[in-house]
C-alpha positions as CSV (number, residue, x, y, z in Angstrom):
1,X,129.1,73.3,100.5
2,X,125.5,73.8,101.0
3,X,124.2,75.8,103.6
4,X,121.4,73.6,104.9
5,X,123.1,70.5,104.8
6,X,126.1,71.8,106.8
7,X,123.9,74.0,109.3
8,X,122.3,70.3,109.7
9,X,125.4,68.6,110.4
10,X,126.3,71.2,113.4
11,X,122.9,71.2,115.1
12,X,121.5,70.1,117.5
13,X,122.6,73.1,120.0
14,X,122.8,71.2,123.2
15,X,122.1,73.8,126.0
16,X,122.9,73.8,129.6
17,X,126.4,73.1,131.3
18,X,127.8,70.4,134.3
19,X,130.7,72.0,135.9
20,X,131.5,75.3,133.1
21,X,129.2,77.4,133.6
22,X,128.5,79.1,130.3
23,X,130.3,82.3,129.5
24,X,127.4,84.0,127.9
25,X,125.8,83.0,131.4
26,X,128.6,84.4,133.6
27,X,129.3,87.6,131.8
28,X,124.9,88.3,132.1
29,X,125.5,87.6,135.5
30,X,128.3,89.8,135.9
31,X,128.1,92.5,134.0
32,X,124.5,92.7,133.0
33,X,121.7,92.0,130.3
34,X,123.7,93.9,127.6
35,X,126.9,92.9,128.4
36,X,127.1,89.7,126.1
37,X,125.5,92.0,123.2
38,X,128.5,94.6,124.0
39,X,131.3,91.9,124.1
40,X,130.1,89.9,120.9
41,X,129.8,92.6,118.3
42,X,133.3,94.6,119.8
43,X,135.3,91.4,119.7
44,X,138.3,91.0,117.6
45,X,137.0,87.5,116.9
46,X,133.9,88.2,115.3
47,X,133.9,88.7,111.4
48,X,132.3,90.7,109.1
49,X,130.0,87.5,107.8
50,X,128.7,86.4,111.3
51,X,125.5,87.2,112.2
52,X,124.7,90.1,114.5
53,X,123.4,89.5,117.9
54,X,120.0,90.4,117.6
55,X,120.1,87.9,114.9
56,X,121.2,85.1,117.0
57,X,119.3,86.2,120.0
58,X,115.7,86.3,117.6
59,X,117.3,82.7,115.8
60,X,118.9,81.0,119.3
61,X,118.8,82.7,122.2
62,X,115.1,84.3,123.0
63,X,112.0,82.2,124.0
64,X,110.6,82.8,120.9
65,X,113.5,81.4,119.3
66,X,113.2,80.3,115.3
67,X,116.0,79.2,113.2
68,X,117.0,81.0,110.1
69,X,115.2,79.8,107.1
70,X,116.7,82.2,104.2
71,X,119.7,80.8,102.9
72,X,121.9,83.9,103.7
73,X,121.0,83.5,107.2
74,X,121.8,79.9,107.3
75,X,124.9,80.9,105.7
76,X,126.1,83.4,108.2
77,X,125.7,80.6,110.9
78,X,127.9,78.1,108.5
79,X,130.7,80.6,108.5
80,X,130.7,81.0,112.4
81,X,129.6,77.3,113.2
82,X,132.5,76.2,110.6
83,X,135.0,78.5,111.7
84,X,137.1,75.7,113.6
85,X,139.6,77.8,114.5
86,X,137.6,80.4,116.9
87,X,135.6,77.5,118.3
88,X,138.2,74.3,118.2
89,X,135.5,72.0,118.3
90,X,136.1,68.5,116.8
91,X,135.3,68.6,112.9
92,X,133.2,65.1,113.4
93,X,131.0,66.7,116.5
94,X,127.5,65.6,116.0
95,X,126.0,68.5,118.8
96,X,127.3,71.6,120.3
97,X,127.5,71.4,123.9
98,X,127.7,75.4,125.5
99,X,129.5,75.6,127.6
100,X,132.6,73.2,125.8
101,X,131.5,75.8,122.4
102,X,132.0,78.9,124.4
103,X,134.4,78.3,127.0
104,X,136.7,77.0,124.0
105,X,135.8,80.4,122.6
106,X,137.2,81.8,125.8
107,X,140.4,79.9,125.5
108,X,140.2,81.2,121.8
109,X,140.6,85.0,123.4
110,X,144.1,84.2,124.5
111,X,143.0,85.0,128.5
112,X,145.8,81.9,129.3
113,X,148.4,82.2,126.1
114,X,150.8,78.8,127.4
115,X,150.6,75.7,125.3
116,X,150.4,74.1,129.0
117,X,147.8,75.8,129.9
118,X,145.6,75.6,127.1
119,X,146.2,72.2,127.0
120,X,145.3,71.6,130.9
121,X,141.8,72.9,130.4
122,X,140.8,71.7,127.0
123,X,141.4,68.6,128.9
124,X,139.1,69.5,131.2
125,X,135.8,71.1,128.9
126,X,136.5,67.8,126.8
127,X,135.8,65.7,129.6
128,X,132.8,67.9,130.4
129,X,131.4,67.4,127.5
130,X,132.0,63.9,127.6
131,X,130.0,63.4,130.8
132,X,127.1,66.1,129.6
133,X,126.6,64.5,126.0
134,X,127.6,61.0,126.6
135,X,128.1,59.0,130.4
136,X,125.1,60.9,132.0
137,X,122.3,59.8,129.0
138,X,123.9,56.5,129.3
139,X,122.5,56.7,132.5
140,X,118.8,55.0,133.4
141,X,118.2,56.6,136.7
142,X,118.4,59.9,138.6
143,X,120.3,58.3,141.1
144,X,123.2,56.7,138.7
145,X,123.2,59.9,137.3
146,X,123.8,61.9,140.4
147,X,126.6,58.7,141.7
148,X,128.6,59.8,138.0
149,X,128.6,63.4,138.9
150,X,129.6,62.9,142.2
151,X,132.5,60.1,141.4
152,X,133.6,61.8,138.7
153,X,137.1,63.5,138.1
154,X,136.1,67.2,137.3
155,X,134.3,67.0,141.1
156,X,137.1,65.5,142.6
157,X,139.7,67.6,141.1
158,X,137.9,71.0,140.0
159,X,135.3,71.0,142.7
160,X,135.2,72.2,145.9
161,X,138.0,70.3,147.8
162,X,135.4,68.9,150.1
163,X,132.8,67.8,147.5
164,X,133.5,64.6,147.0
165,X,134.2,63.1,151.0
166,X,130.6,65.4,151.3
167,X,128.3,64.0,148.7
168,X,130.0,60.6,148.7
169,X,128.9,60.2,152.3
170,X,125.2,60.7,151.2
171,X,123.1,57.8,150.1
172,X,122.2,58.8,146.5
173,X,120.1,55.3,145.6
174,X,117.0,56.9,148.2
175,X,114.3,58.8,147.6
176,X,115.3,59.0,143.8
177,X,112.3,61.5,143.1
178,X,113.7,64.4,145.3
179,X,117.2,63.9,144.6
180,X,117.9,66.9,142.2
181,X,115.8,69.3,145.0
182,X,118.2,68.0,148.1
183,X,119.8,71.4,149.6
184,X,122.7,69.1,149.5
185,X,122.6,68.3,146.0
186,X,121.4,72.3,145.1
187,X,124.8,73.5,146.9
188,X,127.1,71.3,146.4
189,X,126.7,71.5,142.8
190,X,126.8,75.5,142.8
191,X,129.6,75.6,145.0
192,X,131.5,73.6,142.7
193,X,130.6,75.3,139.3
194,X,131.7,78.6,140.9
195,X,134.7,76.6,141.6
196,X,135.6,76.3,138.3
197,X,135.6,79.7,137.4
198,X,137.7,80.8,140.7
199,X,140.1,78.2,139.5
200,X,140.5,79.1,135.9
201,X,140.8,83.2,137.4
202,X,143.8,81.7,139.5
203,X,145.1,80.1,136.6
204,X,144.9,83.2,135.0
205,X,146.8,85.0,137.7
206,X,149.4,82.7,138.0
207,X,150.7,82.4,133.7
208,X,151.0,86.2,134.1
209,X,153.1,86.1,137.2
210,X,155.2,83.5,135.2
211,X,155.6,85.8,132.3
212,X,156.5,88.9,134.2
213,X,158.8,86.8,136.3
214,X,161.4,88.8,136.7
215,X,159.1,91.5,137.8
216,X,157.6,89.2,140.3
217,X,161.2,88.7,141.8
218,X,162.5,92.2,142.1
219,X,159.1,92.6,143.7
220,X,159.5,89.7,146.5
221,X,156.6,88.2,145.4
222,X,157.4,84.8,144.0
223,X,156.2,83.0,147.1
224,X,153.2,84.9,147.4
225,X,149.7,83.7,146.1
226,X,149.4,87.2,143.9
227,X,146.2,89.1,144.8
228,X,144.6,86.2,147.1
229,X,143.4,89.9,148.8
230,X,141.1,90.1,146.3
231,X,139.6,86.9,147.1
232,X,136.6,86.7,150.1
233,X,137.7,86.0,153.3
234,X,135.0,85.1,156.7
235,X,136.3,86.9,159.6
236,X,134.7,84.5,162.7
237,X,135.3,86.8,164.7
238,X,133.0,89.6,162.8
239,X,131.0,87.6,161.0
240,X,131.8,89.7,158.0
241,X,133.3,88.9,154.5
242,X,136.1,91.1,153.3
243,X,135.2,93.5,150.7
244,X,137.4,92.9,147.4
245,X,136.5,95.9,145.5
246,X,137.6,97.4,148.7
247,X,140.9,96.1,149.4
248,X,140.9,96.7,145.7
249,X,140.4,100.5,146.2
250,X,143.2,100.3,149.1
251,X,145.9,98.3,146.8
252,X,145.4,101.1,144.0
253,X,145.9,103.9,146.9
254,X,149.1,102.1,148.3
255,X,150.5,101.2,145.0
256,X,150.1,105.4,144.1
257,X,152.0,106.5,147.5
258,X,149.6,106.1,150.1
259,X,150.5,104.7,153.7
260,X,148.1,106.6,156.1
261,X,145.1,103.9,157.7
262,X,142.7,106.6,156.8
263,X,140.3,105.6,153.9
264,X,141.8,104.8,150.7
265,X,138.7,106.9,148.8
266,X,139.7,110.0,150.7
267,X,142.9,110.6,149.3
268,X,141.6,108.7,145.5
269,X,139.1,111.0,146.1
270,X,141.6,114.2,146.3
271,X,143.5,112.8,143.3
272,X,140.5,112.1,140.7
273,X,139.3,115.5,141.7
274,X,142.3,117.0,140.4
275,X,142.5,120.9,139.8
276,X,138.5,120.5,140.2
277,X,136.8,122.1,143.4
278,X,134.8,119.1,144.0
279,X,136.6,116.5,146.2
280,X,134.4,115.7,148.2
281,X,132.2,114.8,145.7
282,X,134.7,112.2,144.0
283,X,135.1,110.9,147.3
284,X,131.8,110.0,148.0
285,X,131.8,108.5,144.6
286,X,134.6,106.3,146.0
287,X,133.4,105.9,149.4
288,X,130.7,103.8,148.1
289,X,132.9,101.1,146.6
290,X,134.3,100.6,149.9
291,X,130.2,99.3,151.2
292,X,129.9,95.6,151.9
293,X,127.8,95.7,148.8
294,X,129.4,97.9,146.7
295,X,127.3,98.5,142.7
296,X,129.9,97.7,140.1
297,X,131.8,100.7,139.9
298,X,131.0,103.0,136.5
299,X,133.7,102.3,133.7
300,X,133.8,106.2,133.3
301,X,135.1,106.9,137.2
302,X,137.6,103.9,137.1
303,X,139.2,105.4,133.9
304,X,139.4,108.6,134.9
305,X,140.5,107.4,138.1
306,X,143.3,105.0,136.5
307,X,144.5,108.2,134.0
308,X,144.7,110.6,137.4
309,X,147.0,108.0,139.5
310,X,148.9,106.4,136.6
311,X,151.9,109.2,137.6
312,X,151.7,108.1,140.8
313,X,151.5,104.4,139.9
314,X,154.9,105.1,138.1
315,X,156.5,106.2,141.3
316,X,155.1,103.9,143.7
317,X,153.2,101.1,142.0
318,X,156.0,98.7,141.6
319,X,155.1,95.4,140.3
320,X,151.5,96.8,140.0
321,X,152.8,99.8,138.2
322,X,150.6,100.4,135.0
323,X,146.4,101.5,135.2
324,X,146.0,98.2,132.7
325,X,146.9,95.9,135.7
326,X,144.9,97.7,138.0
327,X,141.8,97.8,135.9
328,X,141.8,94.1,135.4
329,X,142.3,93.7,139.5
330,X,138.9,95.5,139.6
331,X,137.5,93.6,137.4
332,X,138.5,90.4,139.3
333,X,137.5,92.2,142.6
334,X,134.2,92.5,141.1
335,X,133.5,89.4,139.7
336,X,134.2,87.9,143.3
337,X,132.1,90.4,144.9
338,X,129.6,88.5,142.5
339,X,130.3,85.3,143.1
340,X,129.6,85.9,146.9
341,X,126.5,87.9,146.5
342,X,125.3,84.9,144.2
343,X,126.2,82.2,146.5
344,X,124.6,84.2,149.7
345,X,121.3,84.9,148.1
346,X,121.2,80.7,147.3
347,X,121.6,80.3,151.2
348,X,124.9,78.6,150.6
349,X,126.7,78.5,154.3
350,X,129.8,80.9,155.1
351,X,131.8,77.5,155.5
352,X,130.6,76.2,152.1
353,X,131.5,79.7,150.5
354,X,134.7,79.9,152.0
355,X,135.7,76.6,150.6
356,X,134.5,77.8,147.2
357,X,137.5,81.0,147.4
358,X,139.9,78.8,148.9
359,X,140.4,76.6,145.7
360,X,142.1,80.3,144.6
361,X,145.0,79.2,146.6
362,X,144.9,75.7,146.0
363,X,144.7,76.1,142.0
364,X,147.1,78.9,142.3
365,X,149.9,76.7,143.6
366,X,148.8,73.6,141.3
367,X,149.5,76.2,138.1
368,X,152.4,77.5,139.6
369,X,154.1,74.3,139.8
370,X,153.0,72.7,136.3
371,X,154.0,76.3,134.6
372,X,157.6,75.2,136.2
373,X,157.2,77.9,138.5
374,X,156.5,76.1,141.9
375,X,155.8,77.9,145.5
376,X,157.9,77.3,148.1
C-alpha cells in the first residue's frame, strides 16, 4: 500500500474530547510532563517500527507541529495508524477522534479484561465520538449545541448524577454569545468529564473483586464498595476533605499488623528504616504523605517501602496481601488526590465535588451487578 495515500485516508487527527478526557491528557496531568514520553516508549504495545515520541511530539503533538514528509516517516505512522488491533478503530473511519483513539488504546492495555466490560465502554467512546464528529457539527447554533450535550445519554448516564435536572433547568436558547463562559456551563462540564474517569476507576475496582471472588468472600467483603476509602469525602463538620494517600498510608500499616491510632508513618517509618539508624528520617519521609496536600510520593520510597512490609503483608494483609495490590491503591489514591486539587483550583463547590466521587459508589454497584456479581 502506499504510504501517502494511506497516511491520507487516516488523517485528519481530530483533537479535543466531550466527556473522555484524553489519556495522554490525564496521565500529563497526573503524573507529569514526561510521563506520556515514559509510558509510550516502555509499553508492551508499542513496536519496533512505530515512531519514537520525539518524533510524534516534533510531527503531532508540539506547536510547531509538521507532518512527516520522508516516506519512512510516513511509513512508521501507517504501521501504527493501521495497526487495528492496538487501536480498534473502524477500518472505514474518515478522522481520528482522541480521545475515542486513545482511550480504545486504554481498553487495548487490558486495565478491564471481561468481554462485558469491554463491551460496556466501547459502547460508550463510540457514542462519544459520534456526538464529537457527527451530532454537534450538525449543529447551527451554540445553543443547540450546548441543548445536545446536555440531553444527551453520556451526561445523563456517565455524568454527574445531578447534571442533567442541573443544566436542564437553565435556559440555554439566551445570551447565546456567553454560553460556553457560564460558571454553570465551565463546571458542570468538568465535573462530569472527571466523572468519567472516577467511573471507569470503579469499574476497574469492581472486575477485579469479581475475579478474586473467592478472596473477596473469605475476606467479608462482597457487600462492600472495595476501597471507597480511597475516594474524597467532605466532612461538614470540618470542612476538610479526607486525605486518600493518607488513608492509603493507614490501610498499608493495618494490612502489615498495625492497630495502634498513632500515625501510620511512624511505625512505616520504623519498618522502611530497617536495620538502618535513621527512622526518623523515613518517618518524616512518610509523614508528609499524610499532608492535606501531599507531592506524589517518589516511586523509589513506595518500593522500598512495599519490599520492607511485604513479610508483614503475608501475615496480616489478608485480601490486600501482596505489595502489587498496594502499589496500585496508591496509585488510585493519588490520582484522586488529583482530581480534587484540579477541581478546587477551577473553584468547583465542595457539593459539586462531592457529587463527582460519589459516582465511585454509584458505578461500583452498576458493574457489580452487570458482571453478575450484584451488592446486596
Amino acid at each position: 500500500m502506499d504510504a501517502n495515500k494511506s497516511l491520507d485516508r487516516q488523517l485528519p487527527h481530530v483533537p479535543g474530547f466531550l466527556f473522555f478526557i484524553p489519556v495522554s491528557t490525564l496521565i500529563t496531568l497526573v503524573y507529569g510532563t514526561t510521563a506520556l514520553e515514559s509510558t509510550y516508549e516502555n509499553s508492551d504495545l508499542k513496536k519496533p517500527e512505530w515512531p519514537s515520541w520525539k518524533s510524534l511530539d516534533k510531527w503531532f503533538l508540539s506547536s510547531d507541529a509538521q507532518p512527516p514528509v520522508r516516506p519512512s516517516s510516513i511509513a512508521s505512522i501507517n504501521s501504527m495508524i493501521e495497526d487495528n488491533a492496538a487501536l480498534d478503530l473502524p477500518a472505514d473511519a474518515d478522522a481520528l477522534w482522541q480521545s475515542e483513539h486513545e482511550w480504545k488504546g486504554l481498553l487495548h492495555a487490558q486495565l478491564l479484561r471481561d468481554p462485558r466490560s469491554n463491551a460496556y465502554w466501547r459502547t460508550w467512546i463510540e457514542l462519544d465520538r459520534k456526538f464529537g464528529c457527527e451530532l454537534l457539527p450538525a449543529c447551527i447554533t451554540t445553543g443547540e449545541k450546548v441543548r445536545t450535550v446536555v440531553f444527551s445519554r453520556l451526561t445523563r448516564e456517565l455524568g454527574c448524577l445531578g447534571s442533567v435536572s442541573r443544566m436542564s433547568a437553565y435556559d440555554w436558547r439566551n445570551k447565546e454569545p456567553g454560553l460556553l463562559d457560564s460558571p454553570l456551563f465551565e463546571h458542570n462540564r468538568i465535573a462530569d468529564m472527571f466523572a468519567v474517569v472516577i467511573r471507569f476507576c470503579a469499574w476497574v475496582v469492581a472486575e477485579i473483586s469479581v475475579r478474586d471472588w473467592a478472596a473477596v468472600i473469605d475476606a467479608g467483603l462482597s457487600n462492600e464498595i472495595l476501597l471507597k476509602n480511597l475516594v474524597p469525602q467532605f466532612n461538614e463538620q470540618s470542612g476538610h476533605w479526607s486525605r486518600p494517600i493518607a488513608e492509603q498510608l493507614r490501610g498499608l500499616a493495618q494490612d502489615s499488623g498495625f492497630s495502634s491510632n498513632g500515625r501510620a508513618s511512624a511505625f512505616l517509618g520504623e519498618v522502611l528504616a530497617g536495620r538502618y539508624l535513621d527512622i526518623s528520617d523515613k518517618q518524616r519521609t512518610l509523614r508528609r504523605w499524610e499532608e492535606a496536600h501531599p507531592g506524589k510520593p517518589r516511586d523509589s520510597v513506595l518500593e522500598t517501602l512495599l519490599e520492607a512490609v511485604q513479610p508483614l503483608l503475608d501475615q496480616h494483609g489478608g485480601l490486600w496481601s501482596s505489595a502489587s495490590a498496594h502499589n496500585r491503591k496508591f496509585k488510585f489514591a493519588w490520582l484522586n488526590a488529583v482530581l480534587l486539587r484540579e477541581m478546587m483550583q477551577k473553584d468547583l463547590p465542595c457539593w459539586h465535588i462531592q457529587e463527582v466521587f460519589d459516582t465511585y459508589a454509584d458505578e461500583f454497584r452498576k458493574a457489580r451487578a452487570l458482571l453478575g456479581k450484584p451488592l446486596s
